[in-house]
C-alpha positions, 0 to 999 in steps of 0.5 A: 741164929734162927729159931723155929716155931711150929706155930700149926699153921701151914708156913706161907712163903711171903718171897713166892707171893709177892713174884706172882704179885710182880708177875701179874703186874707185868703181865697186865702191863704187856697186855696194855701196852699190847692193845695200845700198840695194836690200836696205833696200827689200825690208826696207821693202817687207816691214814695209810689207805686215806693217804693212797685215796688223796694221792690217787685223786691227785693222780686223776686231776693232773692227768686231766689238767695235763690232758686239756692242756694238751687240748689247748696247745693243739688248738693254739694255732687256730686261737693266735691271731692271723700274722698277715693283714686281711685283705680288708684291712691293707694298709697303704704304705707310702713309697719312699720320697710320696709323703702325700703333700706337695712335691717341689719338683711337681709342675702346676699348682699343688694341694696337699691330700694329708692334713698336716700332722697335729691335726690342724688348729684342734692338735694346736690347741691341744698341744698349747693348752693341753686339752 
């Protein structure tokens, strides 16, 4: 049962009050976690065009690395050393059974042109004592 005073005062609905209270409040948080949305696009956005400038200069340096090696590889042929021997620099190659030394089946007296391997008494004395 309810009993109603008229007490002369206007009558405040306290219900209605404390909406538009929860109302403000929501409202006040929309708009927060709207500009902290809106800032954390601007940071992507920036990152973004930072990410495409790196991506752009490393575009530049491997076509330039590419382009030199390119360069170097067209120019290899002239950088390899010769694969013949110089005229200057012949080697004489013995033919098969020349050794340089005496022959046994050679006439008259023989001398050898090559000293013998080992260098002689220094290869000796090398091979000997190790110095």
């Amino acid at each position: 049962m309810w009993i109603l005073l008229d007490t002369g005062r206007p009558r405040q609905d306290n219900d209605q009050d404390a909406t538009g209270r929860q109302q403000d409040a929501l409202i006040e948080a929309k708009d927060g976690t709207i500009a902290d949305l809106r800032a954390r696009v601007e940071f992507l956005e920036r990152e973004l065009q930072r990410r495409g400038d790196e991506a752009n200069t490393l575009h530049r340096i491997v076509a330039g690395l590419t382009q030199a090696n390119t360069t170097l590889a067209a120019r290899m042929p002239e950088l390899e050393a010769p694969q013949e021997p110089a005229e200057d620099a012949e080697t004489v190659e013995e033919a098969p059974g020349r050794s340089g030394g005496p022959r046994p089946d050679a006439p008259g007296p023989q001398t050898a042109t090559q000293p013998p391997q080992g260098g002689g008494l220094r290869g000796l004395r090398r091979r000997i004592l190790g110095w």
